[in-house]
C-alpha positions in Angstrom: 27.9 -41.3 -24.6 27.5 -37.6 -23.5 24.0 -35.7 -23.5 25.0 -34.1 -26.6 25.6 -37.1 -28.6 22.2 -38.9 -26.8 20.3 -35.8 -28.4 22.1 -36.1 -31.5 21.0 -39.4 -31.7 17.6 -38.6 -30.5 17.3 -35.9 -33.6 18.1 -37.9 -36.3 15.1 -40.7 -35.5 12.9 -38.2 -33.8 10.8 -35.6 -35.5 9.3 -34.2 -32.8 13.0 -33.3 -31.1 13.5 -29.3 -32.8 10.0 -28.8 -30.6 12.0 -29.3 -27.1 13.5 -26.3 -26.1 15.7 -26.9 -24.0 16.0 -24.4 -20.8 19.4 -25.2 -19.5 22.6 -25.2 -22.6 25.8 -26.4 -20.9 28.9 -25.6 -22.4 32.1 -25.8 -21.4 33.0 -22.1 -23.0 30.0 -19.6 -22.2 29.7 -16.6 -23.9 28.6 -13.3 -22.9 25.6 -12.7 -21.6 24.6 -9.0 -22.8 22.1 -7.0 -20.6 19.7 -6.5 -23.9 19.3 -8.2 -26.7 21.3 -7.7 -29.9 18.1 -6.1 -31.8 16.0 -4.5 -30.0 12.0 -5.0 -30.3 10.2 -3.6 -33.0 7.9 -1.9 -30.2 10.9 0.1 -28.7 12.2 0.4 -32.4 9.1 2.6 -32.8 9.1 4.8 -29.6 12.9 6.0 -30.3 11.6 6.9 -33.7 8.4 8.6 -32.5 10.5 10.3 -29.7 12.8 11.5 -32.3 9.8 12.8 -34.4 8.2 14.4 -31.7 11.5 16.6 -30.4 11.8 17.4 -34.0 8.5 18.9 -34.2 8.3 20.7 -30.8 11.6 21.8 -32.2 9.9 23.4 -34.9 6.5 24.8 -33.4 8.9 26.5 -31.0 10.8 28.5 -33.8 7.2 29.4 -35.4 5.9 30.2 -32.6 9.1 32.7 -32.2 8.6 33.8 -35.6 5.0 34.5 -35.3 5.7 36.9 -32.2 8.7 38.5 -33.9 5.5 38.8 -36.8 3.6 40.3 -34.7 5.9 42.6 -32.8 6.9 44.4 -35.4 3.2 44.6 -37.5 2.5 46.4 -34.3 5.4 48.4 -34.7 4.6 49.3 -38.0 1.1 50.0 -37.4 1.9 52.6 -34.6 4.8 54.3 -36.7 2.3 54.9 -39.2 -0.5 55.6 -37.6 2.1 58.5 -35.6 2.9 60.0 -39.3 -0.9 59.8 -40.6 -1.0 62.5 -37.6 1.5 64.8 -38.4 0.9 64.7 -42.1 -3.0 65.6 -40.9 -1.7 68.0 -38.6 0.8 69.4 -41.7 -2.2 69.8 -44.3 -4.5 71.5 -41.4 -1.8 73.8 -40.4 -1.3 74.9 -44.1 -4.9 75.2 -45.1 -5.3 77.1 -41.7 -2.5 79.1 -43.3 -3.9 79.7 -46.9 -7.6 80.4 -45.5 -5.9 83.5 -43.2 -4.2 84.7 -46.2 -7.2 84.6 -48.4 -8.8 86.5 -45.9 -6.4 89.3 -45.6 
């Protein structure tokens, strides 16, 4: 009688036999031993999916933050080509009431 047949044996009288784990499983046809386990933990499930979250939003604060100086760029632009024709349209109305006041006088 082989071990196998012993435990067999052993399991149907025993109760307390499914609470031996055994360290050492002989067989005759191994199989592959994988470097990690077929599921991986839940712990590590959670740091690929926070990883994945995180490059997504850094992704997207980069792009605002793009955005925003584009924003800003041209509100400055804006602000200077107006400010630039506020002048000459001042300049424009002073020239012609400088105009109109020497005509009324002559």
């Amino acid at each position: 009688m082989n071990r196998a047949e012993r435990d067999a044996i052993a399991m149907k009288s025993d109760l307390t036999t499914y609470e031996n784990k055994r360290d050492l499983i002989s067989d005759l046809d191994p199989g592959p031993r994988y470097p990690e386990q077929a599921l991986m933990p839940e712990r590590k499930v959670a740091q690929l999916r926070n990883a994945k979250y995180n490059l997504e939003r850094i992704r997207s604060s980069a792009i605002t933050k793009k955005r925003n100086e584009a924003r800003f760029t041209t509100g400055r632009l804006h602000a200077h080509y107006k400010l630039e024709q506020l002048k000459t349209d001042v300049a424009e109305i002073r020239d012609k009431e400088l105009l109109e006041s020497q005509e009324k006088v002559n």
